[in-house]
KOLPAKE-851224 format. One record per residue (C-alpha): x, y, z; residue in one letter. Coordinates in Angstrom, 3 decimals. Last residue first. Example, Ala and Ser with C-alpha at 12.3 -4.5 7.8 and 13.67 -1.06 7.14 Angstrom:
residues 2
         px         py         pz   type
     13.670     -1.060      7.140      S
     12.300     -4.500      7.800      A
***
This chain:
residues 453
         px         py         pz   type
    -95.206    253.259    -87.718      X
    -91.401    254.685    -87.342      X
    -89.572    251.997    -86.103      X
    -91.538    248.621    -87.952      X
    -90.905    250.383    -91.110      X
    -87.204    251.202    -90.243      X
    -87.130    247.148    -90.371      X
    -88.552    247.229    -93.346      X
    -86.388    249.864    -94.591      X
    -83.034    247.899    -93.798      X
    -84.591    244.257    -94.772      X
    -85.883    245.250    -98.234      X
    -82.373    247.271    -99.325      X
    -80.750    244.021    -98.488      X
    -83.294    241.693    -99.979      X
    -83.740    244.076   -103.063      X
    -80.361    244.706   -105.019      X
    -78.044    241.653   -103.274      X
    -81.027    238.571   -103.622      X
    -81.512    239.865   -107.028      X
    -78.154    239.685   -108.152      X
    -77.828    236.262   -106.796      X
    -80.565    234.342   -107.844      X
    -81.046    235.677   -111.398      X
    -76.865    235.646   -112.859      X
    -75.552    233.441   -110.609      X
    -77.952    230.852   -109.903      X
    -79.976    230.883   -113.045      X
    -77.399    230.932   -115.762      X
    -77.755    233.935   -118.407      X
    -76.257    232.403   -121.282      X
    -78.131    229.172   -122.634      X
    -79.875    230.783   -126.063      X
    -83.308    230.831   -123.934      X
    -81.748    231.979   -120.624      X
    -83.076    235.299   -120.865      X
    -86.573    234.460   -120.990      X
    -86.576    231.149   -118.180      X
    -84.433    233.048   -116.403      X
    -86.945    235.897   -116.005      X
    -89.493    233.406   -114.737      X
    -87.244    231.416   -112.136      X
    -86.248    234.492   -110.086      X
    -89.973    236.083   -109.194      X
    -91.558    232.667   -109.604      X
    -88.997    231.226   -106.647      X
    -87.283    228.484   -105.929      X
    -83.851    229.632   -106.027      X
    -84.368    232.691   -103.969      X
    -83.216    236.277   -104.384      X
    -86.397    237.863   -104.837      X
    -88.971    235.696   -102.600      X
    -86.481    236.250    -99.691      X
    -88.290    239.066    -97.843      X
    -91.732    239.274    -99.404      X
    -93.325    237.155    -95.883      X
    -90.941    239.435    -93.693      X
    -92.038    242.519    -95.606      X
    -95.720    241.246    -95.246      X
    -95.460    240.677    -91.579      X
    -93.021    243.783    -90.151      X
    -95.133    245.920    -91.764      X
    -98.604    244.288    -90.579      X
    -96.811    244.826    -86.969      X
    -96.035    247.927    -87.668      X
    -99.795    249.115    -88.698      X
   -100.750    247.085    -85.669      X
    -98.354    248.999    -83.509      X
    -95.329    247.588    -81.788      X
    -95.426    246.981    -78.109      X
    -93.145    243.823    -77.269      X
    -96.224    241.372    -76.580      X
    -98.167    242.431    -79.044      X
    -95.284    241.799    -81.740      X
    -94.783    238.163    -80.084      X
    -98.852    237.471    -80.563      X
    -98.741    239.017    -84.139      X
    -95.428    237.280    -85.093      X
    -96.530    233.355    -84.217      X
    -99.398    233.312    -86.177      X
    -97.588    235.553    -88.859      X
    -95.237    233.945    -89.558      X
    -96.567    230.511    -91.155      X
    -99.456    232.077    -92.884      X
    -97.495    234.622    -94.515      X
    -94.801    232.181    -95.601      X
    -97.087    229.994    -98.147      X
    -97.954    233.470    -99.950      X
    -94.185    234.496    -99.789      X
    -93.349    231.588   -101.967      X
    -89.828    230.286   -102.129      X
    -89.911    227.692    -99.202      X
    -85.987    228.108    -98.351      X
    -85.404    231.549    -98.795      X
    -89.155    232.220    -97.764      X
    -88.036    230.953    -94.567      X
    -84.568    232.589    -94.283      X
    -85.913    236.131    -94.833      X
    -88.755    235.945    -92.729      X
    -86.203    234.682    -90.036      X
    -84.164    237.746    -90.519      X
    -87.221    240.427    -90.715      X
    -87.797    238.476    -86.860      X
    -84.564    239.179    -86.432      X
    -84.553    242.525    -87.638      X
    -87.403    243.747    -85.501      X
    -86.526    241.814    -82.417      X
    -82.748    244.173    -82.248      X
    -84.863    247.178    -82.537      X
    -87.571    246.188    -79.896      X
    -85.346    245.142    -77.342      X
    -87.703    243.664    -74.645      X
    -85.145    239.845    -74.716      X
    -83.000    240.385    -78.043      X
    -81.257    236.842    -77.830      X
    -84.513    235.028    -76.462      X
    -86.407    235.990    -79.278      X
    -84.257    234.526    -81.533      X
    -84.469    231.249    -80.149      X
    -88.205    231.763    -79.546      X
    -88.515    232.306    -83.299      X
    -86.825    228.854    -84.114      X
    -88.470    227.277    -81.440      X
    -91.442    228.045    -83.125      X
    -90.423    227.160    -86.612      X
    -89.456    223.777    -85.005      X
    -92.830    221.768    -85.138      X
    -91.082    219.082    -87.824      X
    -93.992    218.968    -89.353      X
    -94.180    222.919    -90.461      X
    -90.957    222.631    -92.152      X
    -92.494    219.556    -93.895      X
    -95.036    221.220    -95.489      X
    -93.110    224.174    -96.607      X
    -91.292    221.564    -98.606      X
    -93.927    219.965   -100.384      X
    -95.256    223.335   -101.133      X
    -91.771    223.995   -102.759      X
    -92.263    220.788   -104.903      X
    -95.865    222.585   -106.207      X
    -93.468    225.352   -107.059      X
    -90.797    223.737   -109.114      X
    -93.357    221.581   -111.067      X
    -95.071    224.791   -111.338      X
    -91.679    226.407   -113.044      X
    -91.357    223.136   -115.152      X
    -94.433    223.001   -116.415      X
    -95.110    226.580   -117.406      X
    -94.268    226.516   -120.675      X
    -95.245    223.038   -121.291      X
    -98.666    223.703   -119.737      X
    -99.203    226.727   -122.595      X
    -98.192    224.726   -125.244      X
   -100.644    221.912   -124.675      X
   -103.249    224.733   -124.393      X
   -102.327    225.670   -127.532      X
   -102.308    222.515   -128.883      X
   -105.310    221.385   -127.907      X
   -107.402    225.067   -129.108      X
   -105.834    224.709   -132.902      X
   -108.821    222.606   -133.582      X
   -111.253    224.992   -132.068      X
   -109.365    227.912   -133.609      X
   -107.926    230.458   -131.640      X
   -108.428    233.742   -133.330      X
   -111.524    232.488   -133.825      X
   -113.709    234.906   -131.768      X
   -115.249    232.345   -129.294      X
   -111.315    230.632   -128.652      X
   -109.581    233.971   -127.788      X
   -112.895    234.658   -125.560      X
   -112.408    231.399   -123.833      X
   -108.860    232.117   -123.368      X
   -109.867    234.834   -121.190      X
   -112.596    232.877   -119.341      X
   -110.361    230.593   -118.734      X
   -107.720    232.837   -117.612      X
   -109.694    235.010   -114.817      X
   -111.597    231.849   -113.434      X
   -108.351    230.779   -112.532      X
   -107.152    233.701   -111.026      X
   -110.262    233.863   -108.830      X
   -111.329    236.892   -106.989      X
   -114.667    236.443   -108.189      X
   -115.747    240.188   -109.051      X
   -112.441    241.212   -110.136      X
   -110.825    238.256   -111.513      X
   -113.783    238.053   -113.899      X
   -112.847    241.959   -114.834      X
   -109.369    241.087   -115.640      X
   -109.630    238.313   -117.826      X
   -112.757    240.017   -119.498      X
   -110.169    243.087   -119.726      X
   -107.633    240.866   -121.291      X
   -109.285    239.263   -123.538      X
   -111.100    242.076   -124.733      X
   -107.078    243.300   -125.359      X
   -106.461    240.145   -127.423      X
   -109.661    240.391   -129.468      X
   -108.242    244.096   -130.278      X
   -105.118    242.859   -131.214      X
   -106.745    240.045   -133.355      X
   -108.708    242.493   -135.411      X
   -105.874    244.892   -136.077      X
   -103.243    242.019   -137.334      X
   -106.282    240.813   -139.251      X
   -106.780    244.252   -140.970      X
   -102.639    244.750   -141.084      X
   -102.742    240.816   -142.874      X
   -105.515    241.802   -145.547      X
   -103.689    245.379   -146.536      X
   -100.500    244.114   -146.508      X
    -97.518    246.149   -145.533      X
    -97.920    246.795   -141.735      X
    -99.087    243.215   -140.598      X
    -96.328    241.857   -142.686      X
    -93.815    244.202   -140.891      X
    -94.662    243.333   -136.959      X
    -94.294    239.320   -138.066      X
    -91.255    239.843   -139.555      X
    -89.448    242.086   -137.065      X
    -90.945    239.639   -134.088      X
    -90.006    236.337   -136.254      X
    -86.480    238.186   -136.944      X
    -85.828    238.735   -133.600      X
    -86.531    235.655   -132.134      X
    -84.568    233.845   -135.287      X
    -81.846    235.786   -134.764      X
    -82.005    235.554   -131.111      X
    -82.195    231.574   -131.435      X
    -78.805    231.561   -134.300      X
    -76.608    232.833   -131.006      X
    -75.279    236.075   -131.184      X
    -72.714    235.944   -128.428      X
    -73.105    238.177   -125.337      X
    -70.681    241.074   -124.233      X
    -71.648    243.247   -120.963      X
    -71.452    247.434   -121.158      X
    -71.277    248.839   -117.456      X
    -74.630    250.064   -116.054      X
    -75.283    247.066   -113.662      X
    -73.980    248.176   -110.542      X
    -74.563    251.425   -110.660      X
    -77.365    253.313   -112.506      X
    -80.115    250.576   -113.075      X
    -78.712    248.277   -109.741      X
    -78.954    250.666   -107.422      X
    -81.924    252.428   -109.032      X
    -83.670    248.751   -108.509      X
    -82.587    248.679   -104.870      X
    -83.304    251.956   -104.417      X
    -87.428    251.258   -105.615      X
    -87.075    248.074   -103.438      X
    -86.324    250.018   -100.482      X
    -89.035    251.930   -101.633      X
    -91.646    249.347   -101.206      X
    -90.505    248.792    -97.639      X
    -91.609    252.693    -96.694      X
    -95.213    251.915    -98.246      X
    -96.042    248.509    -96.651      X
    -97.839    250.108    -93.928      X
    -99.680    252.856    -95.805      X
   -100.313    250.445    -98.449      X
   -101.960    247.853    -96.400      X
   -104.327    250.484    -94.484      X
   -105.591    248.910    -91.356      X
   -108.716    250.134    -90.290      X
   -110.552    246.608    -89.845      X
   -107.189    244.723    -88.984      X
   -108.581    244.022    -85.577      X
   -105.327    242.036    -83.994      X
   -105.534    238.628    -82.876      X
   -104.294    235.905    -84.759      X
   -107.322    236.109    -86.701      X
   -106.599    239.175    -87.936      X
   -102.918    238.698    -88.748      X
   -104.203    235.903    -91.032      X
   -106.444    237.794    -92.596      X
   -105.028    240.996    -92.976      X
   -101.675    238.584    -94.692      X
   -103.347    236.326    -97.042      X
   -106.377    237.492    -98.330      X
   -105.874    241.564    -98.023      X
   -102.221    241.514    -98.930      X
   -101.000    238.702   -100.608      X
   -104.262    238.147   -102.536      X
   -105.117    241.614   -103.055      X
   -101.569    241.810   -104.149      X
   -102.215    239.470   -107.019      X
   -104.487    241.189   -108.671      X
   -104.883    244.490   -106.458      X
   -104.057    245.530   -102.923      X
   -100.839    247.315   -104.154      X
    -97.820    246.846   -102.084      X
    -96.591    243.445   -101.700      X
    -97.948    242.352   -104.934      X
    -96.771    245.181   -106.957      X
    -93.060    245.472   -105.767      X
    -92.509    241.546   -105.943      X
    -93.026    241.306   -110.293      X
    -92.077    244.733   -111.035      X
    -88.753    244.521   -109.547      X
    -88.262    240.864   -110.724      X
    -88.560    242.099   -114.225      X
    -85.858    244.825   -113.547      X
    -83.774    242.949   -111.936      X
    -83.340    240.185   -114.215      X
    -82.857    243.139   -117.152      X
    -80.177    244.129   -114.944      X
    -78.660    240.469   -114.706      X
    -78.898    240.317   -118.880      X
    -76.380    243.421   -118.592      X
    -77.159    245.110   -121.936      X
    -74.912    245.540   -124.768      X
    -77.025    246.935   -126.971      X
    -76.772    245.248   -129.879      X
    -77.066    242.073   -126.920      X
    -80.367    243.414   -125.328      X
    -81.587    243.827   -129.076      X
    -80.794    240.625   -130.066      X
    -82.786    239.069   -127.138      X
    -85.857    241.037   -127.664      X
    -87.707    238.314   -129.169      X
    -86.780    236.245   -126.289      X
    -87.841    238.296   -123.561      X
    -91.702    238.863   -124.672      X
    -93.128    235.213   -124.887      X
    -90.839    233.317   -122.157      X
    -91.460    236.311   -119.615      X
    -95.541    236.745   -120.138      X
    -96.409    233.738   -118.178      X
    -94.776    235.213   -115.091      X
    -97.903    236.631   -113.487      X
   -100.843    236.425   -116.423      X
   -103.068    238.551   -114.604      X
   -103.217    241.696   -117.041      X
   -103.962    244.422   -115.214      X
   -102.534    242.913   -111.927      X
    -99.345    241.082   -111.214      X
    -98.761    241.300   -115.201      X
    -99.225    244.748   -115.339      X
    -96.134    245.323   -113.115      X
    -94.173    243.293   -115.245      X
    -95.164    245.445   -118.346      X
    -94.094    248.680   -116.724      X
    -90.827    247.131   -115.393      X
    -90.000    245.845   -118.980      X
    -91.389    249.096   -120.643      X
    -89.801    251.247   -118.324      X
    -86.453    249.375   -119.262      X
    -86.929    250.038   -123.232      X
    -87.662    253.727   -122.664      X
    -84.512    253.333   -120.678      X
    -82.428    251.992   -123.446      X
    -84.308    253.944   -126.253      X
    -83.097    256.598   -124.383      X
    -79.848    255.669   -123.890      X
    -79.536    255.411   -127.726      X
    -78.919    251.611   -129.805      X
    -79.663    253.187   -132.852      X
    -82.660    255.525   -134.014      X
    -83.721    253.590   -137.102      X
    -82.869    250.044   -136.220      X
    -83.561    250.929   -132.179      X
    -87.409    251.901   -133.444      X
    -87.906    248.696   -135.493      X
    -86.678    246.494   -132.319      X
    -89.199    247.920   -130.295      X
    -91.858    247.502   -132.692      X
    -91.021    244.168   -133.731      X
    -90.894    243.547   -129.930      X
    -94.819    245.217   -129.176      X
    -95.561    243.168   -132.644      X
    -94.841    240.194   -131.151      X
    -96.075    240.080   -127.893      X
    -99.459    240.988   -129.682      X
    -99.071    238.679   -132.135      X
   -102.914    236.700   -131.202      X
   -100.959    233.607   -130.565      X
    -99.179    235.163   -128.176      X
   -101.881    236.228   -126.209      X
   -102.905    231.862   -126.754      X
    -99.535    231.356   -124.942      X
   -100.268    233.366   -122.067      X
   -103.953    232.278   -121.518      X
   -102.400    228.343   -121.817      X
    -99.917    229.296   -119.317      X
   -101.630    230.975   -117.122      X
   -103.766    228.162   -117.372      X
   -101.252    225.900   -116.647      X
   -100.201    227.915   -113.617      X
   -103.606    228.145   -112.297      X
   -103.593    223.886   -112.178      X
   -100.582    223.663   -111.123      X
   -101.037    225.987   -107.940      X
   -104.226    224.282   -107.288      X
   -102.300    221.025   -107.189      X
   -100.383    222.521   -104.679      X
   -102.251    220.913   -101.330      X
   -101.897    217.631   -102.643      X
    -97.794    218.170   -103.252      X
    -97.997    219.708    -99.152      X
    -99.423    216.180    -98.397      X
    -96.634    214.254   -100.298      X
    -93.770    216.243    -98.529      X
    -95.741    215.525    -95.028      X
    -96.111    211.536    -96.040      X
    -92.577    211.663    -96.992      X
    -90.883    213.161    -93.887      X
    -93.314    210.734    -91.829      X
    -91.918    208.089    -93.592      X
    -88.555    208.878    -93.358      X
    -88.213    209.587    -89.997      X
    -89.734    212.670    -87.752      X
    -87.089    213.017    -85.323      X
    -86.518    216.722    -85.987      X
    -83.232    215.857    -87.757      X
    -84.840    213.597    -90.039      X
    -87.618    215.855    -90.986      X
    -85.345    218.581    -91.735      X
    -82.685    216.022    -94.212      X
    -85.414    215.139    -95.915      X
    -86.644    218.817    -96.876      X
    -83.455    219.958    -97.826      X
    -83.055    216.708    -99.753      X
    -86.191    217.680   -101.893      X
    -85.787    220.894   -101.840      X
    -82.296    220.477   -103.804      X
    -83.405    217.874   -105.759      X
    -86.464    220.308   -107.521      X
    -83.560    223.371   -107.487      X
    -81.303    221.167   -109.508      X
    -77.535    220.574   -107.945      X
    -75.447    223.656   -109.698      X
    -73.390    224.158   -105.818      X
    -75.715    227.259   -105.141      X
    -79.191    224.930   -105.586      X
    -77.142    222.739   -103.050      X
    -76.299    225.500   -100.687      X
    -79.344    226.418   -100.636      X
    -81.289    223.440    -99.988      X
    -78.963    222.323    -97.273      X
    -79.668    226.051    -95.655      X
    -82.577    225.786    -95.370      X
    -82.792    222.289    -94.088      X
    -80.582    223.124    -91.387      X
    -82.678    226.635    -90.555      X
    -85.908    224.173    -90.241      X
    -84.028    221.730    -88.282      X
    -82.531    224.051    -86.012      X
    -79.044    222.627    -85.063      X
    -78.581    221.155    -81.853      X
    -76.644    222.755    -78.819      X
***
């Protein structure tokens, strides 16, 4: 019996983002060696991979100015003085659990935000992490729980609150698609129906706060975590002991918070991410605190810190494209389906399993929603779930993988922080604990999900 070409290429592309081989290669070759095996040669292959790196130019485009919004917030010190605080509070009260935990809130806290009050997604990693570096290591903090912790915040929101970025996952991607694969999603509630797999991401997190994670872990004080944390100390203290810079330092917070709420607000009447930063950065620009000369360059800055993780997105699109060309996502679902025949347990977690192995391999949840869930709604009819299951079943299969995968925003932004001095490696110390703390827990109550609703 022939291999799947859609799991093959899956699991090519993991196994060579496991083996050190760069995640951009990795889906490339994945991706070749899928269209290949479905028959579609390498010009076909191509022209799909180059079709699905059209359709993600949108995806570049928002993450530059994510970027460029992110970077200018930094401009402002904001990110700065919220570390120089941090750190000034564990100078005078010691490395304490509760300054630990306070510490953690504020990590989960502020990645939550990101996804929704403050729609800057991953932008805020590289600005935030670094200055608190030094601190993790004083500390002697497990750089894979603070990995957890950011990618807790960062897939929890959007697959369970209809806001920001949920509102896009939930209510524009996943209602809609369901819907018009035949089930009236009208009185649907998203949160009801995603509730149950949101807490399997809540154990995972405790899991991995109070147990697996907890033990003390020994990092080197590189020269960048000085310099982080002195630039965040430094920059906190001036604005506190000169008259001039603690009126500026006042001024620009508060432009950087009407930034944020016109960011926020333009997102909520035009749904548009986009929209959201530039008009944000607009108002950093309007007020001076980013001058019109200094505007280039921080826009410059803000695509270079987000280049790489869009380049590694918009590749991923590419990818998903060509798992759709090769026509063998059905057949990979009717494989399964034929194993569990009317069982309704058993078709539950393989259809959570499939999810899993898709979004492994494609690294966005938003580009699997549309690809499960035409053939999920018509297959969950069929076997009698509910619509509030089925919508269950849908969005926890679409999350499933998204933590845990090489490809993805939700692993490749907290590397990018911790990573900064070169000791927190992606694979093993991102990728992997994440894929243990919420995939597992994520698959188990989604699947009781689908049961009980």
């Amino acid at each position: 019996m022939a291999i799947n070409a859609v799991l093959l290429a899956v699991i090519i592309m993991l196994g060579l983002s496991l083996s050190r081989v760069h995640v951009v290669l990795s889906l490339l070759i994945g991706a070749l060696a899928g269209g290949l095996l479905a028959g579609l040669g390498i010009t076909d292959t191509l022209d799909a991979f180059q079709e699905g790196i059209r359709n993600g130019a949108q995806i570049a485009l928002s993450y530059a100015l994510l970027g460029a919004f992110a970077v200018a917030i930094a401009h402002s010190g904001l990110p700065q003085s919220l570390a120089g605080a941090v750190i000034r509070r564990i100078d005078a009260a010691g490395t304490s659990g509760m300054i630990k935990y306070m510490l953690f809130a504020g990590l989960i806290t502020m990645s939550c935000f990101s996804q929704n009050l403050i729609p800057i997604h991953i932008a805020f990693i590289p600005l935030l992490v670094p200055p608190l570096l030094l601190a993790f290591n004083r500390m002697h903090i497990d750089r894979r729980l603070i990995a957890c912790l950011i990618t807790f915040g960062l897939v929890t929101t959007y697959m369970f609150i209809p806001y920001g970025f949920g509102d896009i996952y939930l209510n524009q991607i996943m209602l809609k698609n369901v819907g018009e694969a035949g089930i009236d999603v009208g009185n649907i509630s998203v949160v009801k129906a995603m509730a149950i797999p949101a807490l399997g991401m809540l154990l995972g997190l405790l899991v991995a706060v109070f147990f697996s994670y907890r033990k003390p872990r020994e990092y080197q004080h590189i020269a960048i975590d000085k310099q982080a944390h002195d630039a965040a100390v430094e920059g906190d203290t001036l604005s506190k002991t000169a008259a001039g810079a603690q009126s500026q330092s006042k001024v620009k917070t508060l432009v950087a918070l009407a930034a944020i709420i016109t960011a926020f607000v333009v997102q909520l009447y035009t749904d548009s991410l986009l929209l959201g930063s530039m008009f944000g950065f607009g108002v950093f620009m309007a007020t001076g605190v980013v001058k019109w000369h200094e505007a280039d360059g921080v826009f410059n800055d803000g695509i270079k810190l987000m280049a790489m993780i869009g380049f590694i997105m918009i590749t991923a699109q590419g990818f998903a494209e060509v798992m759709k060309a090769t026509e063998q996502i059905q057949p990979l679902v009717d494989g399964a389906a034929s194993l569990f025949g009317g069982n309704k347990a058993m078709a539950a977690f393989i259809m959570l399993l499939i999810g899993l192995i898709v979004t492994m391999g494609i690294g966005s949840s938003f580009s699997t929603i549309p690809i499960l869930a035409a053939i999920y709604v018509p297959l969950c009819i069929s076997l009698g779930f509910s619509p509030l299951a089925t919508v269950a079943i849908i969005g926890t299969a679409g999350a499933l993988g998204d933590a845990g995968s090489p490809a993805s925003d939700s692993t490749l932004g907290p590397t990018s922080g911790l990573n900064i001095d070169g000791q927190h490696d992606h694979i093993k110390d991102s990728v992997i604990p994440t894929f243990l703390h919420y995939n597992i827990p994520l698959l188990v109550f989604g699947w009781i999900a689908a049961m009980v609703l």
